[in-house]
C-alpha positions in Angstrom: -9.3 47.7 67.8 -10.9 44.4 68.5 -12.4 43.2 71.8 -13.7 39.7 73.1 -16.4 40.2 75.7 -15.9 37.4 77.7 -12.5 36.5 77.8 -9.9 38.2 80.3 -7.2 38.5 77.6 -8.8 41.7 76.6 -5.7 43.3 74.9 -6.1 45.5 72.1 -3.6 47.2 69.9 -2.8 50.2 71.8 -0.6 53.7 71.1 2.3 54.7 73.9 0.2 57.1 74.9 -2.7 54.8 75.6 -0.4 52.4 77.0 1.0 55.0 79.1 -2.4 56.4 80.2 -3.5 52.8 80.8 0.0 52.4 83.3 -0.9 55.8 84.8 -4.0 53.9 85.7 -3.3 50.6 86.8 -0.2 52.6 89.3 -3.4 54.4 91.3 -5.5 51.1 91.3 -2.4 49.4 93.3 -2.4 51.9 95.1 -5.9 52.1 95.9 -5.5 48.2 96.8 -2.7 48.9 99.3 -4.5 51.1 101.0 -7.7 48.8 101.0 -5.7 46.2 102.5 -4.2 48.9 105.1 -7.5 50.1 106.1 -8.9 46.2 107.0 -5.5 45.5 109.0 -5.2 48.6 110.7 -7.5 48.0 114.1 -6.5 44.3 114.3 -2.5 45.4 114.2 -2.9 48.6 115.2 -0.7 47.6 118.4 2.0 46.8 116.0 1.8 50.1 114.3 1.7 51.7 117.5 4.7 50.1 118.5 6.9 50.5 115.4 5.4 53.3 113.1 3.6 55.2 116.0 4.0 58.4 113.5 1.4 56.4 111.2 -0.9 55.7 114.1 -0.7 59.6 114.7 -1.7 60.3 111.3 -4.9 57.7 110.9 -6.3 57.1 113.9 -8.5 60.1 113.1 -9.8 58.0 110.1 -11.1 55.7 112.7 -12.1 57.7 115.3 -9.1 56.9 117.6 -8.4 58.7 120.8 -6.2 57.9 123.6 -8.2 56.1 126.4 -8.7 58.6 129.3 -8.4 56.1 131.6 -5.5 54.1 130.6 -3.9 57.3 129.9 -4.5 58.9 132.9 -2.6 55.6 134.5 0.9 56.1 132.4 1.2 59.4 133.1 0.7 58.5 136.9 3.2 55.9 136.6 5.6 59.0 135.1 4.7 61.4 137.8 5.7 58.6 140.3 8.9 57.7 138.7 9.6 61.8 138.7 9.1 62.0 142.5 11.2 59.1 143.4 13.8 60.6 141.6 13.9 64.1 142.9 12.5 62.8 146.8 12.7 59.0 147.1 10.2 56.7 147.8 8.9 57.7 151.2 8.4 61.3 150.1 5.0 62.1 150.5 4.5 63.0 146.9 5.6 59.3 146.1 3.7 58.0 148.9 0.3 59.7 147.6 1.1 58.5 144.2 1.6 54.7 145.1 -1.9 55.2 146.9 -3.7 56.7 143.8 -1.8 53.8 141.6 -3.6 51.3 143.9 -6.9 52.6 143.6 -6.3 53.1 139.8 -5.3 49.7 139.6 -8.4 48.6 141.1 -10.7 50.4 139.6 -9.0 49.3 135.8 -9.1 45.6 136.5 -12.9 46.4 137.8 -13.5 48.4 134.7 -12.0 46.9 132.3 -11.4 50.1 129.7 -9.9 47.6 126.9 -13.5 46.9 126.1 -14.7 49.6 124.2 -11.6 48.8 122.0 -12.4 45.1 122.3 -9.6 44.6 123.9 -10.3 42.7 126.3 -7.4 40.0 125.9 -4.8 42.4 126.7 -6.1 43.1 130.0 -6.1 39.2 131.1 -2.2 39.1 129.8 -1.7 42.5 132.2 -3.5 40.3 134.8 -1.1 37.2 134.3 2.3 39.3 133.9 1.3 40.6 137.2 0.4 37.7 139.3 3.6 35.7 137.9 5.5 38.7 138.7 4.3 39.0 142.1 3.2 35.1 142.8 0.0 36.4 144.0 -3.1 34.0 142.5 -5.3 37.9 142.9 -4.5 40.1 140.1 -5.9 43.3 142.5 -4.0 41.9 145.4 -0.3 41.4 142.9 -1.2 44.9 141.7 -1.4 46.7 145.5 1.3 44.8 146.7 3.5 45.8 143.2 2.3 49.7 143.7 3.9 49.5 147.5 7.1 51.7 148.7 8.2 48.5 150.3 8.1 46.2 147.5 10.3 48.9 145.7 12.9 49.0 148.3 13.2 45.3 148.5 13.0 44.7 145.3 15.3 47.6 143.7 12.8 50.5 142.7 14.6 50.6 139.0 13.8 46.5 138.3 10.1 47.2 139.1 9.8 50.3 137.1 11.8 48.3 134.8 9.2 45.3 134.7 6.2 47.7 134.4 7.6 49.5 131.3 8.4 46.5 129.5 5.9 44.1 130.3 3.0 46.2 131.4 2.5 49.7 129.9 3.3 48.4 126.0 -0.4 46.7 126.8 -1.9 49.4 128.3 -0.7 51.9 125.7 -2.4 50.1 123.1 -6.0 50.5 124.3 -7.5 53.6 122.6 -11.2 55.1 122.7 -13.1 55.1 119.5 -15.8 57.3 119.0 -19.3 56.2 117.3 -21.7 57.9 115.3 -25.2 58.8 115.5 -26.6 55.3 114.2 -24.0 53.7 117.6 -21.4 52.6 114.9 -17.5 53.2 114.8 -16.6 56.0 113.3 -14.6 55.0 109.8 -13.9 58.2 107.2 -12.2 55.3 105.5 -14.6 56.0 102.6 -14.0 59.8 101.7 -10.7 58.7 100.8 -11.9 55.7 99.2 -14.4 58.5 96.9 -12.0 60.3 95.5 -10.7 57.3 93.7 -13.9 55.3 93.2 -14.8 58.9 91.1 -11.4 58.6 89.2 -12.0 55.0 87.9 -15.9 55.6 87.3 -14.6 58.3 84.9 -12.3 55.6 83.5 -14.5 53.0 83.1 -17.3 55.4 81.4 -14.7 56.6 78.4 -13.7 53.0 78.0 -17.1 51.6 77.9 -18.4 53.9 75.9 -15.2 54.1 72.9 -16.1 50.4 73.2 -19.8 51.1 72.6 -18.7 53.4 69.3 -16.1 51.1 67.7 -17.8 47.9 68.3 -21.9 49.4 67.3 -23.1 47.4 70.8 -25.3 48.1 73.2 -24.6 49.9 76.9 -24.9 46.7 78.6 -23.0 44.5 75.9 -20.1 47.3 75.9 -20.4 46.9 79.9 -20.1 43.4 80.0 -17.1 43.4 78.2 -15.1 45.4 81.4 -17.4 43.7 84.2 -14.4 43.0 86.0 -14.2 46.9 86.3 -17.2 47.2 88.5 -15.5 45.9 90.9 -13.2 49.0 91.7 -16.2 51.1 92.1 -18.2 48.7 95.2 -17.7 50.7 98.5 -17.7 47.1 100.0 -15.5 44.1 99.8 -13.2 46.5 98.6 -10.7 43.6 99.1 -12.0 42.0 95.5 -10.8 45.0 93.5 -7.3 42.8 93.3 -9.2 41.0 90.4 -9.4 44.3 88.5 -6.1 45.4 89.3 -4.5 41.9 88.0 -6.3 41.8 85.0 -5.2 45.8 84.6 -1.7 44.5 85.1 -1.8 42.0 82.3 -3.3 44.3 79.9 -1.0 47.1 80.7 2.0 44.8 79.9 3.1 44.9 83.8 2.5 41.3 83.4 1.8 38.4 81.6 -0.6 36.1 82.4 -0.7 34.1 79.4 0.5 31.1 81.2 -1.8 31.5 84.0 -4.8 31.6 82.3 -4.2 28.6 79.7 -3.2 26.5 82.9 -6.5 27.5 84.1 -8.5 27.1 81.0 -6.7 23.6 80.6 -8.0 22.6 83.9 -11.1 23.7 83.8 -11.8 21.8 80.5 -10.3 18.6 81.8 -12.4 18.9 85.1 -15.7 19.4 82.9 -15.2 16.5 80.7 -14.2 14.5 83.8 -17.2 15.2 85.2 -19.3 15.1 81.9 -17.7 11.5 80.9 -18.9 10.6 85.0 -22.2 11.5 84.3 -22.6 10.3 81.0 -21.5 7.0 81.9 -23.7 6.8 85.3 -26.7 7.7 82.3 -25.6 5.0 79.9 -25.3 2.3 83.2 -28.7 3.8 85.0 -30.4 3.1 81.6 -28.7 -0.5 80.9 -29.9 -1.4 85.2 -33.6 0.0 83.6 -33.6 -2.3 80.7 -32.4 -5.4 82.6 -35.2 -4.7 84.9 -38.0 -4.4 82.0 -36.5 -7.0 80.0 -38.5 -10.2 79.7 -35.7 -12.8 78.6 -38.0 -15.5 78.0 -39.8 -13.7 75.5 -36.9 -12.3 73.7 -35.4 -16.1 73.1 -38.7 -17.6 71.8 -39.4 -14.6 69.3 -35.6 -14.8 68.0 -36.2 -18.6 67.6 -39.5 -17.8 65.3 -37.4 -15.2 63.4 -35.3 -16.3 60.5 -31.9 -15.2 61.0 -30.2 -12.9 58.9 -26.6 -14.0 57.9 -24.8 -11.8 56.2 -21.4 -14.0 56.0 -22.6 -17.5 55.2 -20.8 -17.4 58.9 -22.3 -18.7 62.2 -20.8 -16.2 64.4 -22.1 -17.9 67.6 -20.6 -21.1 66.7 -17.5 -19.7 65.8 -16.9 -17.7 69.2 -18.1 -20.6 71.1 -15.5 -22.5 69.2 -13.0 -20.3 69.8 -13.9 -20.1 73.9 -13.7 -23.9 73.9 -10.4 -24.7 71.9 -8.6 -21.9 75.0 -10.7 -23.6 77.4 -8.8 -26.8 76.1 -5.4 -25.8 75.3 -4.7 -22.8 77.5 -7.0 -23.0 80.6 -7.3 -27.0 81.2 -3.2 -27.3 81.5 -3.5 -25.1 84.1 -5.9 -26.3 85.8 -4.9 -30.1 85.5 -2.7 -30.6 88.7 -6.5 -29.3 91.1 -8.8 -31.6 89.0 -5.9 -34.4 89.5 -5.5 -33.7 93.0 -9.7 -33.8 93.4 -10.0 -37.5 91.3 -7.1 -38.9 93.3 -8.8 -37.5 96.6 -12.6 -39.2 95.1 -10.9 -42.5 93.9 -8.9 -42.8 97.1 -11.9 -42.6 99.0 -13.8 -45.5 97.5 -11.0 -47.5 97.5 -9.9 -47.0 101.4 -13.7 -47.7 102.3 -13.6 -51.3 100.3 -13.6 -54.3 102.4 -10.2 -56.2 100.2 -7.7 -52.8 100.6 -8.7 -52.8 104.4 -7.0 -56.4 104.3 -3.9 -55.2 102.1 -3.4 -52.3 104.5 -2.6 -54.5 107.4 -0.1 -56.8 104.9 3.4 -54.6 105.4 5.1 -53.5 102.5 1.0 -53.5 100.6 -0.9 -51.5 102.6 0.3 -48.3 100.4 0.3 -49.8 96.9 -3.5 -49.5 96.3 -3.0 -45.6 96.7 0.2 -45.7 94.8 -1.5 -48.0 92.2 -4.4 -45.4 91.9 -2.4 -42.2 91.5 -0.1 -43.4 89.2 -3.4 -44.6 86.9 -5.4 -41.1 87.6 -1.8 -39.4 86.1 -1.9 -41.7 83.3 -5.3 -41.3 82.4 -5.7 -37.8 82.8 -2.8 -37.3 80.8 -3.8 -39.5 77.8 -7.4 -38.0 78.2 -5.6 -34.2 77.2 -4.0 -35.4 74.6 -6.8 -37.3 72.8 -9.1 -34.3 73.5 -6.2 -32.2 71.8 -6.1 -35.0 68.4 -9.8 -35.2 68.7 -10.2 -30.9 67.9 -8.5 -31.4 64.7 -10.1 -34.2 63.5 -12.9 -34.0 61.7 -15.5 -36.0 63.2 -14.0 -34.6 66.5 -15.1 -31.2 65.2 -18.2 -32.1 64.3 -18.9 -33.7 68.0 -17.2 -30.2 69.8 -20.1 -28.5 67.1 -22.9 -30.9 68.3 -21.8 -30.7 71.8 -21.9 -26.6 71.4 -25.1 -26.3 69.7 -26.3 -29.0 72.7 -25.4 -26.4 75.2 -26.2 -23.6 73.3 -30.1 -24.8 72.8 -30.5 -26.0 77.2 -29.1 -22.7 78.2 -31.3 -20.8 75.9 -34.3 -23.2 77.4 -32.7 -22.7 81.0 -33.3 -18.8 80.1 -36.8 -18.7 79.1 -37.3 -19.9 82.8 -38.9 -16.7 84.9 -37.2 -17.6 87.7 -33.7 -18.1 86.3 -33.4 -15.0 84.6 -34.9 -13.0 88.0 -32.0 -13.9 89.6 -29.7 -13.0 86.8 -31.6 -9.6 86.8 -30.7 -8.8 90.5 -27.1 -10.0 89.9 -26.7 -8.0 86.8 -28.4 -5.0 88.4 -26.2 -5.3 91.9 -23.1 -5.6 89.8 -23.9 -2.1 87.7 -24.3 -0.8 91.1 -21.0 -2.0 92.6 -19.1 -0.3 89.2 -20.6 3.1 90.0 -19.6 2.8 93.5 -16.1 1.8 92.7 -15.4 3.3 89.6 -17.3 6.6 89.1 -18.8 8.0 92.6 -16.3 8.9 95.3 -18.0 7.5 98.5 -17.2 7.9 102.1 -16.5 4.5 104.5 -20.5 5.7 106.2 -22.3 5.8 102.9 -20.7 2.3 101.9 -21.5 0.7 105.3 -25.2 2.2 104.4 -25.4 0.7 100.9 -24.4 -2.6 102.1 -26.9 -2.6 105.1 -30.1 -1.6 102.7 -28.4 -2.7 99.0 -32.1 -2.8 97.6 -33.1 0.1 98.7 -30.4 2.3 96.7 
């Protein structure tokens, strides 16, 4: 028998009979739950027991205490006595008359009263107030209510449609108030937990012969042996009884009721995925928060001057530098400048044009017809022509050899004045904001989920975050 004591899938090799037992087990923990789960729904619905199991509501109100409201009660069966007398001496016996008087006066004193609070329910009476007043088009509920318990309004109204009324719309709210009786500390009664006792003693037995065959088999301590079935524990609380549904689904699985093997390697799965989600997050905020730190220590300057007293180490006999810059400046050439060559034509032609309308001779040719546009014509067709021939003897002059060495001369040039331009305090301050602000704005909109406030914040005060 082998055990894992701290994964769920604790399923060890097991006999039928164990398996049975275990089954035998698991059948009086569901159990157990459904009646858990009956016991916290039962006051909330216990209008709808009432009204469609009222043999059940018979049966455990006394585990809560529940007794018919005098009050309330005392009202139905005056509504019955009535009902009797108008059937065996009509409505202005004076048996019915009496009772439509001591209905009034009930009334009255239950909407005065209010007997639906002790059951906190209080709602039901303001629906008994509304059904009436619609009923009777009164905007009083005591006025609706004496004018409704009146011999006249039952003769002109049919006697049988307002009896009618009040047994469908009015007594199924006053039937379900109840009285429930408190004990000596001024709480409900709720013998909820006797019943609860006798199986909190059953699985305590349970979980005692288990832990302790675990104990013998595995040579581990009580609490080792106990953490192994913590999920046990949970079936003996006499609170939040509601969480012994993770004991009984774990039972489930072991007893082979279930499977769960899918389940739980969805669960590990995701749970793995969301830790190195957030362990790559913070890893990488660590790795940018510590390249922000450098760039702010960093002296720039200092590093360039010491790197120019240092002889350089070349492992290659290759000038890697030189090489990359190369590289950068042949696409600059043949892939990028294309590109760009119809905006720097447009720009020269715009520059050239300018000059030339502001000289005093075309200002004479533009007034000549059939001139006045050849100076423009004349200096676009020469910018084309140029700028043309200039590509392609920058593109000869790459391969050639002394054009090589110039591109190298003209790359070391640059190479040395923005080395120079570094070691300037100034220049390299403001690089260290913008590099810093930039690390900032990747966090912002690549690892951290902000909301629209705490952007708006960050842009207001950028430094101080």
């Amino acid at each position: 028998m082998t055990y894992n004591l701290f994964s769920l899938k604790v399923k060890p090799i097991k006999t039928p009979q164990q398996l049975w037992l275990d089954r035998a087990l698991v059948t009086l923990a569901l159990l157990n739950l459904g009646l858990v789960f009956f016991d916290l729904s039962y006051i909330p619905w216990r209008r709808y027991y009432f009204g469609y199991t009222p043999i059940i509501t018979k049966i455990y109100d006394p585990v809560k205490g529940i007794e018919p409201n005098q009050k309330t009660q005392s009202y139905i069966n005056k509504v019955k006595e009535l009902k009797v007398a108008i059937l065996k001496s009509g409505l202005t016996s004076e048996t019915s008359q009496k009772l439509f008087q001591e209905l009034q006066v009930s009334s009255q004193q239950m909407l005065d009263a209010d007997p639906f609070s002790i059951a906190q329910k209080t709602g039901m009476l303001d629906k008994i107030k509304n059904r009436m007043r619609q009923h009777m088009n009164r905007q009083s509920a005591t006025v609706a209510f004496t004018k409704f318990w009146d011999a006249e309004n039952f003769q002109a109204k049919s006697w049988q449609s307002e009896i009618s009324f009040y047994e469908t719309q009015i007594q199924p709210l006053i039937i379900a108030n109840y009285f429930r009786n408190t004990d000596s500390d001024d709480e409900f009664v709720d013998r909820f937990f006797w019943i609860d006792l006798i199986f909190i003693a059953i699985f305590a037995t349970d979980i005692i012969i288990r832990i302790y065959s675990i104990r013998r088999h595995l040579e581990i301590t009580w609490f080792e042996a106990m953490r192994s079935r913590w999920y046990d524990l949970f079936l003996l609380l006499p609170f939040w009884q509601w969480l012994r549904i993770i004991p009984v689904i774990i039972r489930l699985h072991q007893s082979e009721f279930i499977d769960l093997s899918p389940i739980q390697k969805e669960i590990d799965r995701y749970i793995v995925r969301s830790l190195a989600e957030t362990v790559t997050r913070e890893v990488v905020i660590q790795i940018l928060n510590q390249i922000q730190s450098q760039i702010k220590q960093v002296n720039i300057g200092e590093i360039i001057k010491d790197s120019l007293k240092k002889e350089y180490v070349d492992l290659n006999n290759v000038n890697e530098i030189k090489v990359i810059s190369g590289l950068i400046f042949q696409i600059m050439i043949e892939d990028i400048l294309p590109k760009l060559q119809p905006q720097i034509q447009a720009l020269v032609q715009y520059n050239i044009q300018k000059i030339i309308f502001q000289m005093p001779p075309y200002q004479a040719l533009a007034q000549i017809p059939g001139i006045g546009k050849l100076p423009g014509q004349l200096a676009n067709q020469i910018i084309q022509e140029t700028s043309g021939n200039a590509y392609q003897l920058i593109l000869k002059n790459l391969k050639d050899p002394v054009g090589i060495k110039l591109s190298e001369e003209l790359i070391d040039t640059l190479s040395a004045a923005i080395a120079e331009e570094l070691q300037k305090k100034h220049t390299w301050h403001n690089i260290q904001i913008l590099l810093g602000d930039m690390i900032e704005e990747i966090k912002i909109n690549y690892i951290h989920n902000l909301s629209t406030t705490e952007i708006e914040n960050l842009r207001q005060n950028p430094r101080e975050n």
